[in-house]
VEXGU-52448 format. One record per residue (C-alpha): x, y, z; residue number from 1. Coordinates in steps of 0.1 Angstrom, whole numbers, plus 2048, in hexadecimal, padded with zeros to 3 digits. Example, Ala and Ser with C-alpha at 12.3 -4.5 7.8 and 13.67 -1.06 7.14 Angstrom:
! VEXGU-52448
NODE   east   north    up   num
NODE    87B     7D3   84E     1
NODE    889     7F5   847     2
//
This chain:
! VEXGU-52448
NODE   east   north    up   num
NODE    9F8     2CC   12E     1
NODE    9E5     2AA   12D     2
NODE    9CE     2AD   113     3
NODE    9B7     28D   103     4
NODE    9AB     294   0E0     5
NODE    988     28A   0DD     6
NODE    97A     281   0B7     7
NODE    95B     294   0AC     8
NODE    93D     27E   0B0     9
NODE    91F     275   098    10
NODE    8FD     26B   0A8    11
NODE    8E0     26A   0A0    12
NODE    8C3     27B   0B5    13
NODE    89F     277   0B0    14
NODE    887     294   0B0    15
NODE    8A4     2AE   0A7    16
NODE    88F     2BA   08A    17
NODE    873     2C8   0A5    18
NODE    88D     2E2   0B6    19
NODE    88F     302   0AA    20
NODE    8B0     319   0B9    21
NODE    895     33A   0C8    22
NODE    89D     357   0C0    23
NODE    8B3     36D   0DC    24
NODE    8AE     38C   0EA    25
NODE    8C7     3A1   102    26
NODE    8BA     3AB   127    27
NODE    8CC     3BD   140    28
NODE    8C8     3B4   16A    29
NODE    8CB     3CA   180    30
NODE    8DD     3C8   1A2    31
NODE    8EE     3DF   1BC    32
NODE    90E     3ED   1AA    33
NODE    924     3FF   1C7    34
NODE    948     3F7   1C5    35
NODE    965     407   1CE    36
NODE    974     41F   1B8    37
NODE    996     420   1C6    38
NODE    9A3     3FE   1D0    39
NODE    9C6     40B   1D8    40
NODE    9BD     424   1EF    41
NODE    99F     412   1FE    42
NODE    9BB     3F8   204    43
NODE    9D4     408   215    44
NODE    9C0     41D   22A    45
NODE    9A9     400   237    46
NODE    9CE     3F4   243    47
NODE    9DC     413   252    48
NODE    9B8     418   269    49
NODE    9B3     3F1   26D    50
NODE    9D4     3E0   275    51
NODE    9E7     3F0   296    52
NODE    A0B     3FA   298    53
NODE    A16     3F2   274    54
NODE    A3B     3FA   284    55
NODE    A3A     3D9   28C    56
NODE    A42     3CA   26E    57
NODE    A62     3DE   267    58
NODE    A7A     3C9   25A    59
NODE    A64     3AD   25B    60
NODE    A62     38F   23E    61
NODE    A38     391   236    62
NODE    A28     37B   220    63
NODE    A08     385   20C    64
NODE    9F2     36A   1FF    65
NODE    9E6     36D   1D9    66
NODE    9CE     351   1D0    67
NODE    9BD     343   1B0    68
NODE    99A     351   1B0    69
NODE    993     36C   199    70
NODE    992     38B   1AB    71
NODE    990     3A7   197    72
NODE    9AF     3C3   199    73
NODE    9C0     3A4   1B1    74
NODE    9DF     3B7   1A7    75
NODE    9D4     3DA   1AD    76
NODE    9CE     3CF   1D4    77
NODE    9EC     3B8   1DD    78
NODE    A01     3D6   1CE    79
NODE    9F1     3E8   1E5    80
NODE    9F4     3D1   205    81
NODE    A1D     3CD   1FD    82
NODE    A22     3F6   1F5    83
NODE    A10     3FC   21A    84
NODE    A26     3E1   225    85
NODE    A44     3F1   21A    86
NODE    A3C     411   21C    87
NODE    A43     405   245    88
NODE    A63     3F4   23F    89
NODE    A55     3D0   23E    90
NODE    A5E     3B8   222    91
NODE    A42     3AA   213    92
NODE    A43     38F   1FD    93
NODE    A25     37B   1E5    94
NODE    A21     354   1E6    95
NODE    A06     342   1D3    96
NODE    9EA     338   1E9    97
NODE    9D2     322   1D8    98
NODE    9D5     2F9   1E4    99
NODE    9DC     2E4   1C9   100
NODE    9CE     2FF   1A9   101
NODE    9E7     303   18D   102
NODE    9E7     2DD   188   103
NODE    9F5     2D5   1AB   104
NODE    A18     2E9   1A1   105
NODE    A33     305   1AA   106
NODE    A33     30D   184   107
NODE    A0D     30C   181   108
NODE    A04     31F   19E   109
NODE    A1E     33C   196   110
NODE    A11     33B   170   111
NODE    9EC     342   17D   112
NODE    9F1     35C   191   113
NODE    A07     36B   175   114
NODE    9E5     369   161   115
NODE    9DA     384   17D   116
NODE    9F7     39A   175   117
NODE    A03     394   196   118
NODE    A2D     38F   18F   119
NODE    A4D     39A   1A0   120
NODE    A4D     3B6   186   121
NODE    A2A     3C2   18A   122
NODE    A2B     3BE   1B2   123
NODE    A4F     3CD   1B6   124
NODE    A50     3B1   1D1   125
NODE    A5C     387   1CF   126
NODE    A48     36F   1C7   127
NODE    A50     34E   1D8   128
NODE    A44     333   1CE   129
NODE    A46     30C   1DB   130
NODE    A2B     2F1   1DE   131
NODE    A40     2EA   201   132
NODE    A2E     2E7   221   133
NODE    A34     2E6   243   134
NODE    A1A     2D9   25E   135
NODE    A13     2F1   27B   136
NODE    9F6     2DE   28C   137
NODE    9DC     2C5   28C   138
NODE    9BC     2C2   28E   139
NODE    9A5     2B3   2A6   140
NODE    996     298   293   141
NODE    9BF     295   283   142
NODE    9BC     2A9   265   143
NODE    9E2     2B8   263   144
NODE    9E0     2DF   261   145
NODE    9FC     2E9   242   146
NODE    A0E     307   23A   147
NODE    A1D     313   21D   148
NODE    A41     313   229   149
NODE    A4B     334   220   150
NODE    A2D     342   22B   151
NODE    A35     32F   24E   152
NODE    A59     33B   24E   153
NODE    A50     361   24E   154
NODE    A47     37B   267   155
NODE    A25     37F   25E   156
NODE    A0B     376   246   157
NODE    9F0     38C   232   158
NODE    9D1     373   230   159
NODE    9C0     386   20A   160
NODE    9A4     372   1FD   161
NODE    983     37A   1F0   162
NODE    966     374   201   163
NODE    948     360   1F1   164
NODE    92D     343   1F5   165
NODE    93E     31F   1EF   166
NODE    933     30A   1D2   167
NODE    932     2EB   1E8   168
NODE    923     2F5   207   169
NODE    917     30C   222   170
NODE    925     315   241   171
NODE    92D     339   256   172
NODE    94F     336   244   173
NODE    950     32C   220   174
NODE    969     33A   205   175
NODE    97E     359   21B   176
NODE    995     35F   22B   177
NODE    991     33C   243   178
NODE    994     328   223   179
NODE    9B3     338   219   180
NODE    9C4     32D   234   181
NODE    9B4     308   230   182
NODE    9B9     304   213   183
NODE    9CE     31D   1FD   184
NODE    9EB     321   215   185
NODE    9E7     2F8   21D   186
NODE    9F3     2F6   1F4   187
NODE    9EC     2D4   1E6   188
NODE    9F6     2C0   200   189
NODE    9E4     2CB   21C   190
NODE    9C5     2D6   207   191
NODE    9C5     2AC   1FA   192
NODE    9C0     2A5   221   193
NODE    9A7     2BF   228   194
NODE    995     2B0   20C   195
NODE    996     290   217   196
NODE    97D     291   233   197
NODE    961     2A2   216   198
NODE    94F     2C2   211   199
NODE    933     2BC   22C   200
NODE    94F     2C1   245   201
NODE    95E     2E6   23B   202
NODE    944     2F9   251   203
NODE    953     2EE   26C   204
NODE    97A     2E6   267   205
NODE    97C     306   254   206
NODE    97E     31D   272   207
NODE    990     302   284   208
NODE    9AE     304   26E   209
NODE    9A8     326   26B   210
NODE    9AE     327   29A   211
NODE    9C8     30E   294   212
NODE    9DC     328   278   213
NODE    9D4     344   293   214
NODE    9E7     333   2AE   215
NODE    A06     32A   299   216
NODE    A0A     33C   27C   217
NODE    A18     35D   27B   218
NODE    9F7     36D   26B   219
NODE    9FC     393   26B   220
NODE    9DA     39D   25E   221
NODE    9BF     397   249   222
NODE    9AD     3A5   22A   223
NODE    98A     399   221   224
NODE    978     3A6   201   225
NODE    954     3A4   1ED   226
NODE    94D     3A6   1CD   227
NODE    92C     3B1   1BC   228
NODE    917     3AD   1A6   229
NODE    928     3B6   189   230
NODE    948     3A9   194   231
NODE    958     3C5   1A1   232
NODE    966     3C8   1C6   233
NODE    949     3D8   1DD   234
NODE    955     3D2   201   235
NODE    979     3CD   208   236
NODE    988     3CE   22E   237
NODE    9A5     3CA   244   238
NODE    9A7     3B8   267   239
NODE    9BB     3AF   283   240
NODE    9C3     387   283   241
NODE    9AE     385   2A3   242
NODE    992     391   28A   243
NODE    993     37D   270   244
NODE    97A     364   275   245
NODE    95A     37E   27F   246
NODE    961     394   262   247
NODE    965     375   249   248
NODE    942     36A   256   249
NODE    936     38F   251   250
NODE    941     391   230   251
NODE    934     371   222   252
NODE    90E     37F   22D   253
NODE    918     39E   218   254
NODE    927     386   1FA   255
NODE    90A     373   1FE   256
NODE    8EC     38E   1F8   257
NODE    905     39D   1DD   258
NODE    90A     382   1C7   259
NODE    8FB     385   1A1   260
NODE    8DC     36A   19C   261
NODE    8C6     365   182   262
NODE    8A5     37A   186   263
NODE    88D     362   17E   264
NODE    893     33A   185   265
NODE    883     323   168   266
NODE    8A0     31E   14E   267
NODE    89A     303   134   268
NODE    8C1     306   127   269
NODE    8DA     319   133   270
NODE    8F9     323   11A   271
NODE    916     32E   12E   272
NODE    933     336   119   273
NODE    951     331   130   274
NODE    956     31F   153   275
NODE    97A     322   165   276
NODE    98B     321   186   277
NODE    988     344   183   278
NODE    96A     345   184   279
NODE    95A     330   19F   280
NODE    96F     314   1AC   281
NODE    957     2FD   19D   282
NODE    959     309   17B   283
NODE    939     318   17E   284
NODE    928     32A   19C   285
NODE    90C     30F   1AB   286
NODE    903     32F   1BD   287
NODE    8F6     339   196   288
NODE    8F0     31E   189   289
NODE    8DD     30A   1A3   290
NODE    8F2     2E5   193   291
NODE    914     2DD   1B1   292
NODE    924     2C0   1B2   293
NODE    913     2C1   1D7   294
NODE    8F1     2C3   1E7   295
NODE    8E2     2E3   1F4   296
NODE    8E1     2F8   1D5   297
NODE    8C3     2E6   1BF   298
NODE    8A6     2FF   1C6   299
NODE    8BA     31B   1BD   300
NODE    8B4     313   197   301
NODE    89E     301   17E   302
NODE    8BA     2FB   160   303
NODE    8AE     2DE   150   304
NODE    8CD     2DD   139   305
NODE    8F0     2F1   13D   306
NODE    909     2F1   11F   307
NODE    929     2FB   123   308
NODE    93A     30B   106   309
NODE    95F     30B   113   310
NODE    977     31A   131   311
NODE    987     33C   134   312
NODE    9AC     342   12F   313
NODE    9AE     34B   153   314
NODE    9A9     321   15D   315
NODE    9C5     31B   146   316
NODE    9B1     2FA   13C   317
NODE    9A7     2ED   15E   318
NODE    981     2E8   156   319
NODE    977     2E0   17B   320
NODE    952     2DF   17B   321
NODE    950     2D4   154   322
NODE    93B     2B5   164   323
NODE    91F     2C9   170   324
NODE    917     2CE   14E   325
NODE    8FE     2BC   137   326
NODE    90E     2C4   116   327
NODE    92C     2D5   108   328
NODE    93C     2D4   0EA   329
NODE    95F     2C3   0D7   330
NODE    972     2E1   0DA   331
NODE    96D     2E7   0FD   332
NODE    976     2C0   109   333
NODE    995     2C4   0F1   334
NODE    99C     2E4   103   335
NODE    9A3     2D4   124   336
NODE    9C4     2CD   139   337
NODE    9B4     2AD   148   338
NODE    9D3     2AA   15E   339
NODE    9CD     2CC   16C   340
NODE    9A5     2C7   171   341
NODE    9AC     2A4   17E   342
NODE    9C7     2AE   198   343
NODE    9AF     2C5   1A1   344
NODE    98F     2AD   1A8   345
NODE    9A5     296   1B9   346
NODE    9AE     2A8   1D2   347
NODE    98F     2B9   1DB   348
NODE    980     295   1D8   349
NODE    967     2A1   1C1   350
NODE    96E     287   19F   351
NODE    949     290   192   352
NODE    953     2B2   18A   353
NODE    96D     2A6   172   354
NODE    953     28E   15B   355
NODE    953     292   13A   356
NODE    931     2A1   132   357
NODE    921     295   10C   358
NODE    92E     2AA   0F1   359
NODE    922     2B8   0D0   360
NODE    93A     2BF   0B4   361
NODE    933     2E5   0B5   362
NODE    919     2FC   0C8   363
NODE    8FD     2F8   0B0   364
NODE    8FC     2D3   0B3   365
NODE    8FB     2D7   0DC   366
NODE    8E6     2F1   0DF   367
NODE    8CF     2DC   0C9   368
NODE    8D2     2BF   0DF   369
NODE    8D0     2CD   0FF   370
NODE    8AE     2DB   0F5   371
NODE    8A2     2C0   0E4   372
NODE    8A9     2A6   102   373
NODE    894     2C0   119   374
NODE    875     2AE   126   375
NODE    854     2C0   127   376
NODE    85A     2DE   114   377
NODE    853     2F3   0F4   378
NODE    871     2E6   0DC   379
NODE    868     306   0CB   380
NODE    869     321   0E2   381
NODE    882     313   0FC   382
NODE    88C     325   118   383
NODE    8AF     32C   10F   384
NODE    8CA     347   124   385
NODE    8EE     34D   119   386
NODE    907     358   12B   387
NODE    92C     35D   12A   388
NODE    931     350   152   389
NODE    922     351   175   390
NODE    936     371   17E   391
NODE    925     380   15C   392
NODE    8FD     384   163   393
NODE    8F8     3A8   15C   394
NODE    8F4     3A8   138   395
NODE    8E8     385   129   396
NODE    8D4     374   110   397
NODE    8B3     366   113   398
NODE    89A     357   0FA   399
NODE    877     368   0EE   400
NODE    864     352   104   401
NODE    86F     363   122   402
NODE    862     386   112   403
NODE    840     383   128   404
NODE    84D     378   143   405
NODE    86D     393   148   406
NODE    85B     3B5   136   407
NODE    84C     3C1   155   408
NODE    86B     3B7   16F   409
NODE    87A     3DA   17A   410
NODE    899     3C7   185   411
NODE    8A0     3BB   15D   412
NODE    89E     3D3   140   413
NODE    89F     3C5   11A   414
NODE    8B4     3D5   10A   415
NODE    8B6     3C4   0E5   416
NODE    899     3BA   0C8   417
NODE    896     394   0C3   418
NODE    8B7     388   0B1   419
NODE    8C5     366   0A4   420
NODE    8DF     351   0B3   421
NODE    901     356   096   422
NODE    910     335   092   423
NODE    930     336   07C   424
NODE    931     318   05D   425
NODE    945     303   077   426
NODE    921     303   08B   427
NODE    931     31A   0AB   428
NODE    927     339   0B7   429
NODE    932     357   0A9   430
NODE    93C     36B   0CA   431
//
């Protein structure tokens, strides 16, 4: 891991002594909570009525794509997908699909999706695992079209992704099923040279590497899923490879009305207590937040100032995104695998997100700053929310001034008396 070790930092900041840290109170937003009770059998039965003459893979070499995004009970589902596959004499098999995540390496990617539980033990399949490609097209415009090359070797190939809005732009197709084959199955190579030509240009190559995968690869079938509000899996569905493409679209309008979002939109600073690959692949969803590394997202929010209090365990230290924040703190820049995060950024060709935002020396001392350097506002009754990520928005913190504003919203319910912020003696948070 290629940590730097950054030296706590003394400075002095005038007008400190007018901020007062506001009191907190819990709330609780509501949104539309169906899931799917039992992934396993949802699964497999979406397969056996969606995907014709399963016969057909007898015998048959099938790889199954597991990528980095955090989907929860990822393990639960491609268990699923390779017991169905068996269960017909196939012989499925699990290769990382996730560009150049896990720092651009064999080891890395097959250590994150570990993190997901997803092993040879726990699958009762292989996992193979190479950043090897081979090209099986190009592009119009010249863009090579890459391959994972065990993934091009086999008889068929199970396209799983999630299904959600992009952090970095808009399109019919954004992060799905498409991308996965883009991107994820490209591994770092071929994701560097879909990169290259920048995010304004995924609407449209997206589902052109997506035809070009169609003609050549051996895709057996896909399976596209949504995740709700409260992070839990909502919509999940199989399709024929000739279907891919109209049911990625369709489930990106479902991802897109289901996604969790603030309830109100004037924020003076936001706390968010952990960004990660897992996450959003910017760290932090600009979906949420309203602050991308692109255009296109600044009237969802008014955040004057977000301060990012460190990464999840899940990111194993790729803070991708950490330069979207105003503030963070010395333990969370000491925290990071800058080669990791860097790899990351390069390829994607977005070096912003990797800036090193100003730091504090612990949480009081940003929090502090970040509401002192607010212009216009009451330094004594900021408009502060916490929360633990952008997947986490059903039960947050928000300041006293917001009382007024949220007690008559039948979408929020505040659940919690007024309450201080705990800071331990070394000045962070006491979670």
């Amino acid at each position: 891991m290629q940590k730097i070790e950054f030296p706590p930092i003394k400075i002095k900041v005038e007008g400190l002594e007018c901020v007062e840290i506001p009191k907190m109170m819990k709330i609780r937003q509501l949104y539309d909570a169906h899931k799917i009770e039992d992934l396993r059998t949802h699964t497999q039965r979406e397969i056996e009525t969606k995907i014709h003459d399963l016969t057909r893979f007898a015998g048959k070499r099938i790889c199954v794509t597991a990528g980095s995004r955090g989907i929860p009970h990822q393990d639960t589902i491609i268990r699923a997908i390779c017991d169905k596959l068996k269960e017909y004499g196939a012989k499925p098999f699990i290769v990382p699909a996730m560009g150049s995540h896990g720092g651009g390496t064999t080891e890395g990617q097959v250590e994150m999706i570990a993190g997901y539980n997803i092993t040879e033990a726990s699958m009762g399949v292989p996992i193979l695992a190479s950043m090897e490609v081979v090209q099986i097209s190009t592009l119009e415009d010249g863009t090579p079209v890459y391959c994972d090359k065990y993934a091009a070797e086999s008889d068929g190939i199970v396209i799983f992704n999630k299904v959600k809005p992009h952090t970095n732009f808009r399109g019919r197709h954004e992060s799905g099923m498409a991308k996965m084959m883009a991107i994820g199955l490209a591994k770092h190579k071929g994701a560097s040279m879909f990169h290259m030509q920048g995010f304004h240009t995924f609407a449209k190559r997206i589902p052109e590497v997506c035809g070009e995968f169609l003609r050549h690869a051996p895709i057996a079938f896909g399976i596209g899923l949504v995740q709700n509000a409260y992070d839990e899996i909502s919509d999940l569905e199989a399709c024929e490879p000739e279907d891919i493409l109209e049911v990625d679209a369709r489930l990106l309008e479902v991802a897109k009305a289901k996604i969790a979002q603030f309830k109100f939109k004037d924020i003076d600073v936001l706390i968010v207590d952990q960004i990660g690959k897992n996450i959003s692949g910017s760290g932090m969803d600009p979906n949420v937040s309203g602050r991308g590394l692109n255009p296109g997202f600044e009237d969802l929010m008014n955040i004057k100032k977000i301060f990012v209090r460190g990464l999840t365990e899940e990111t194993h230290h790729n803070a991708c995104g950490i330069g979207c924040a105003d503030i963070t703190t010395l333990r969370c820049v000491n925290d990071v695998d800058w080669g990791a995060t860097w790899i990351n950024l390069t390829t994607s060709t977005e070096l912003r997100g990797g800036s090193v935002p100003i730091y504090a020396n612990n949480d009081r001392e940003a929090l502090m700053i970040a509401i002192r350097t607010c212009n216009g506002i009451d330094m004594k009754r900021a408009k502060v929310v916490r929360i633990r990520d952008t997947l986490s928005l059903e039960d947050i913190e928000v300041s006293t001034a917001y009382y007024d504003e949220l007690k008559d919203n039948p979408e929020i319910q505040i659940t919690s008396e007024p309450f201080d912020l705990r800071f331990g003696e070394d000045g962070y948070l006491v979670d």
